[in-house]
N, C-alpha and C positions, 0 to 999 in steps of 0.2 A: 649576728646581732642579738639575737636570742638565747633566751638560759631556760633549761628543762629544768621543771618542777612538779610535784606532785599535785594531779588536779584538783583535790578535796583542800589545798592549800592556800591556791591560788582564788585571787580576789578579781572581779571585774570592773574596771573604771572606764569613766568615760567623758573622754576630750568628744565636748561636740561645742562646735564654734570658737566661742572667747572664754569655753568654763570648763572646769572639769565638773564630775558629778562620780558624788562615791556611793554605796548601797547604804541602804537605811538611813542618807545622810539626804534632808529635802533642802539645806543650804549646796546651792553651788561653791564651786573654788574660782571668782572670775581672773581671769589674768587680761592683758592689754594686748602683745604681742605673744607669737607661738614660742618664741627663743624665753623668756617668763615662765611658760608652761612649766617645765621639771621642777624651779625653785619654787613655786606658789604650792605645788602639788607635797612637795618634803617638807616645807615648813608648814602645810595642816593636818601632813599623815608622818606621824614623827614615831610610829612603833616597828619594830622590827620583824625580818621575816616578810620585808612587802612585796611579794609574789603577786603580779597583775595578770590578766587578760586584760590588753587594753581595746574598746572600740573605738576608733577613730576616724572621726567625722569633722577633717576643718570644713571651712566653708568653699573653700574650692577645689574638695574631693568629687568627680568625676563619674555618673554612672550613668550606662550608655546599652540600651538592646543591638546587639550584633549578629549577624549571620557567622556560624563556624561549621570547622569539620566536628566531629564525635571523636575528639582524639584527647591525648595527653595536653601538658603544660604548653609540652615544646612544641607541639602541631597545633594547638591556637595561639599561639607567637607567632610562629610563621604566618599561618593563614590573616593575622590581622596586624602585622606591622605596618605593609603600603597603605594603611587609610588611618593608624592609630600606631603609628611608631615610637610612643612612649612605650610601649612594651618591650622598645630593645635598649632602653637607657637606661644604662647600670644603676642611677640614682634615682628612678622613678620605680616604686612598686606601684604591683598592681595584682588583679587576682579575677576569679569571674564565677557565677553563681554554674552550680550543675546544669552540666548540657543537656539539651530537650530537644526533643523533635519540633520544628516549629517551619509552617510552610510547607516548602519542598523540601528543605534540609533539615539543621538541627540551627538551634539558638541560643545564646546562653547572654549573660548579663555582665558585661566589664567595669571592673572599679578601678581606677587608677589615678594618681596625684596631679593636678597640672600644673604642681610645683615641686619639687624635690622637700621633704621637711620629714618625713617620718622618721631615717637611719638617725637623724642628728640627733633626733628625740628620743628616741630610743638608747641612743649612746647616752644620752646627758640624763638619763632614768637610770642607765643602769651606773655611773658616778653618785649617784645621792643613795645607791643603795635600794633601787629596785631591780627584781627582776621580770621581765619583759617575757611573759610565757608566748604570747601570740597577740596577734595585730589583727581588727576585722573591722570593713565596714560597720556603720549603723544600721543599713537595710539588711545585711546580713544576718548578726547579731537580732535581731525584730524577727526574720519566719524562725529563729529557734524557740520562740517563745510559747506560742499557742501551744494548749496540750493534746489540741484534735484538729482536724481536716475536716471540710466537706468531702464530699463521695467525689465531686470534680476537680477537689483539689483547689479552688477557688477561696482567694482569703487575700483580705486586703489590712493590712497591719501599719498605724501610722503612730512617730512618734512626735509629738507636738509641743510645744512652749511659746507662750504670747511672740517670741518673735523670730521662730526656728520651727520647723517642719522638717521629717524624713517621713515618705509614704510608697511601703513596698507592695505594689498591686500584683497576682496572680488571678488571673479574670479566665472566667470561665472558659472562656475560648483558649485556654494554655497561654496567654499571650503575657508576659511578666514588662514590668515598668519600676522605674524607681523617681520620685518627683520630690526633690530640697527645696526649698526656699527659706530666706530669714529677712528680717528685717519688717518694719511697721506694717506692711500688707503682705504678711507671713501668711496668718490665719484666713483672710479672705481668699488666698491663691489657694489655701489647701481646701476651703469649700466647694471650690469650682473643679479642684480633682478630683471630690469624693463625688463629682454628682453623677457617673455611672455607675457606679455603688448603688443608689439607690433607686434607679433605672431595670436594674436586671432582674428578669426573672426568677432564676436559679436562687437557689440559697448558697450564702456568701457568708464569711465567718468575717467581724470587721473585727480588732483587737486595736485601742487607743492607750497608748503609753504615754503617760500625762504628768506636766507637772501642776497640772489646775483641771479640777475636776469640773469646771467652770467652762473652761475652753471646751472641753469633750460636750457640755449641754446645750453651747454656744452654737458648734458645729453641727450636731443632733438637728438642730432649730432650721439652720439653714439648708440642710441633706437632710428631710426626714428618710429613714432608713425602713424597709418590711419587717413586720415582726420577725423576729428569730435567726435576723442577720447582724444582730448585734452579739458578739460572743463575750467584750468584756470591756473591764477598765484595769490597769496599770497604774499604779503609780511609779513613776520612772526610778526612785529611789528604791525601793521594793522590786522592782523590776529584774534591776542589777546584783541584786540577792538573791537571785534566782539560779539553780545551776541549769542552765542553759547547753543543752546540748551542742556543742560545736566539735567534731572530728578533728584531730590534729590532721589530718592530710586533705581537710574540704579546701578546695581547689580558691576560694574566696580569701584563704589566708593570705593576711598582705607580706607580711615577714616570710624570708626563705627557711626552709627546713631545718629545723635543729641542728646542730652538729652534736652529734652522740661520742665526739672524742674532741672535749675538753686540753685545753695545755695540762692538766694535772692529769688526767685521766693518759694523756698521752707519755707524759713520765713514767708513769704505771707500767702502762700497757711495753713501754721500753725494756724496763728493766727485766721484767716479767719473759721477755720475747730473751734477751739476754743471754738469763740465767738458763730458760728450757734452749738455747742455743748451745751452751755450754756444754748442758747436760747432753744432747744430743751426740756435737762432737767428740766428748768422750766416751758416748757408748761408741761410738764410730769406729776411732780408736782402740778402744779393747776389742771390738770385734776385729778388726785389721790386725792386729798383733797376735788374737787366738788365731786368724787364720794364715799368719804367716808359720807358726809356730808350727799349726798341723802341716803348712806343708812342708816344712822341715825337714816333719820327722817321716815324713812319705817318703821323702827325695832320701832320706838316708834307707828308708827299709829298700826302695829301687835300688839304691846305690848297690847296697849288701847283695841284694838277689843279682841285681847283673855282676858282680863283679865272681860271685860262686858261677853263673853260667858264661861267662868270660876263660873262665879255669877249667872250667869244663869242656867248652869245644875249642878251647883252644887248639887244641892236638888235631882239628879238623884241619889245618894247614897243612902237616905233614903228610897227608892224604889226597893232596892234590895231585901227586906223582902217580897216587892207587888210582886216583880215578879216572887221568889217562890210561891207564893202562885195562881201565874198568869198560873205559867206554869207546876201547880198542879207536883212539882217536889217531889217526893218522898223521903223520910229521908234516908240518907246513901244511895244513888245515887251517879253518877261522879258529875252532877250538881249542887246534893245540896252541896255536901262537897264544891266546888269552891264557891260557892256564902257565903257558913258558911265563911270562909275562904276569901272574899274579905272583909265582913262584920265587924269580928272582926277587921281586920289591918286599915281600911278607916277614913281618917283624913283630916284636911281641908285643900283647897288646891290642893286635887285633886279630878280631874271628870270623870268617867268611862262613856263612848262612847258606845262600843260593849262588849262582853262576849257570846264567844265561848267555847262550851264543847262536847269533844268527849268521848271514852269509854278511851283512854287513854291520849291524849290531850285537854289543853284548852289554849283558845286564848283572853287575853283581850286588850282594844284599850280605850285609854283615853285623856286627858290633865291636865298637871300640867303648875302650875305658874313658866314662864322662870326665875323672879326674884330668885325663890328660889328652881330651878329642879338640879343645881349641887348638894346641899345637900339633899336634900327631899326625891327625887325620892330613893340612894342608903338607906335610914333609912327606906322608906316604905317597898321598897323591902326586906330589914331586916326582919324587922318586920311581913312580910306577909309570908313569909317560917318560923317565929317563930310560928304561928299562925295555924299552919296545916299541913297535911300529900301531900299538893302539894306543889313539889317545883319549884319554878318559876324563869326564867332569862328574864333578860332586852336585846330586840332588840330595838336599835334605842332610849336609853335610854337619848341621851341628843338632841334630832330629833330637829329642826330647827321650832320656833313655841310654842314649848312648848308639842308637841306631844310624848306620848310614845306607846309604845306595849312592851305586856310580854304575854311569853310562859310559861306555866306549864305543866309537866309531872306527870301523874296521877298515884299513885300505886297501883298495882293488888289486 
């Protein structure tokens, strides 16, 4: 619902009750009902570039001291639904002042609608061409104001109008409070809140945001105050021309978080993602193509070396007969049968390596030509259990290289 802006841009208004109030401007903007609100506001701020911080304060905005955990957003939701379950209704904002120790626990301060009206307001603002930087209580909005603290931290800050009050108390015992009223016994109700104000020992910083310097002497009269617990006067118009320190992430903002990806910013960020997707994939590809290429040219320089060491031991086959006769193997042996039995099957094309023979095992190791080991090798193998009482299987029959091994099982 919200639009980022630059904050040296952005203006602050303020809907409290039936009026809006702009800076430097001591004429309110009255309207009658809140739905009025957007159009009363555009037709007396008709300049462009209307960038707001709005504070808003109807008359039945909600502020409430609550017991919580020391947690995030979502761990005071939780902890304060069962007693204040506006907090989980999607059309009710709400927000709460910084968590404090207070008690036995922590405490902190809930603002929340006890009517649904801000989104629509918000929406029908940003139609007339404003944009909606951030949403905040009044009591809020008021402790940014002072430019100093007592040492306790104690400071009671009210703002007032013959027939509206908002008064945010921070009292020396840590203890915080927020107290509205409006209507003809406005002013008398906010007498009767200030009169611990001037009760307490301590020094207390009061700050009255005013639209009648009159009402503030009014009240002076009926609270007299200690010396040097008066810190100042406001005029509420001057006020709101104040840059006001408020944190985009203080936990009192009524509006949810920015969204930092815009429908424009989102087409951006698309095409952008795209084009470096494009680019990606086509490095991909030329690297997948350089590396199919190198292997290529590998598998052909293998090819060339095994097929010269193919030619060369070749001639290791005719030597099968030498090596009987080598290894003075005796007829009808495990050995000689295997070597009978390599003898008959060997044909060109392949080269036997090793030849291993046990009493029931034999192990031979050799190479075949890769051009033609899919068909060759399975015909040899054929052929070489046609050949004899071993019968032999291929490991590693289509080996990388041109390498094979075969096992035979000798019978008893």
């Amino acid at each position: 619902m919200s639009t980022a802006t630059s904050p040296n841009s952005e203006r602050t208004v303020l809907l409290w009750g039936s009026r809006w109030w702009l800076p430097h401007s001591k004429v309110p903007i009255p309207f009658e009902h809140l739905a009025q609100a957007p159009a009363m506001l555009a037709e007396a701020w008709r300049e462009s570039g209307k960038a707001i911080r709005l504070v808003y304060q109807p008359d039945d905005l909600v502020s409430v001291p609550v017991p919580c955990p020391n947690g995030n957003r979502a761990t005071v939701r939780m902890a304060l639904a069962e007693e204040h379950p506006v907090v989980l209704h999607p059309g009710h904002v709400w927000g709460h002042e910084p968590i404090l120790p207070g008690g036995a626990g922590f405490m902190t301060m809930l603002h929340y609608e006890s009517r649904p009206a801000l989104y629509q307001l918000v929406q029908q603002l940003q139609e007339r061409g404003f944009e909606v930087v951030s949403a905040w209580p009044l009591a809020t909005w008021l402790t940014a104001l002072p430019p100093d603290l007592s040492e306790s931290g104690a400071m009671t800050i009210c703002a007032v109008h013959p027939d509206s009050f908002c008064l945010f108390r921070h009292a020396p015992d840590g203890q915080r409070s927020v107290q509205t009223g409006h209507g003809t016994e406005a002013v008398p109700a906010l007498a009767r809140h200030l009169q611990p104000v001037g009760t307490q020992p301590e020094l207390e910083y009061v700050l009255f945001v005013t639209t009648s310097d009159e009402l503030v002497e009014s009240l002076i009269q009926r609270v007299p105050l200690k010396e040097g617990q008066l810190l100042g006067i406001f005029n509420l118009w001057d006020a709101l021309a104040k840059p006001a320190q408020l944190p985009p992430h203080h936990p009192a903002q009524l509006l949810p978080p920015v969204p930092r990806i815009t429908p424009r910013r989102a087409v951006l960020a698309t095409t952008v993602l795209l084009f470096l997707g494009a680019m990606v994939s086509a490095g991909l590809h030329a690297r997948a193509y350089q590396a199919r290429v190198a292997e290529n040219a590998d598998r052909e320089r293998q090819k060339v070396a095994l097929r010269a060491e193919v030619d060369h031991l070749r001639s290791n086959a005719a030597e099968i007969s030498a090596l009987r006769t080598e290894l003075a193997v005796e007829p009808g042996a495990p050995a000689a049968r295997v070597l009978d039995q390599l003898a008959a099957a060997m044909g060109p094309g392949l080269v036997l390596r090793s030849v291993r023979v046990t009493a029931e095992h034999a192990l031979v190791q050799g190479w075949i030509d890769p051009a033609a080991a899919a068909g060759l090798l399975p015909a040899w193998l054929a052929k070489l259990n046609a050949a004899g009482p071993v019968q032999w299987a291929a490991a590693g029959a289509s080996a990388i290289g041109g390498a094979f091994q075969l096992e035979g099982r000798l019978a008893r």
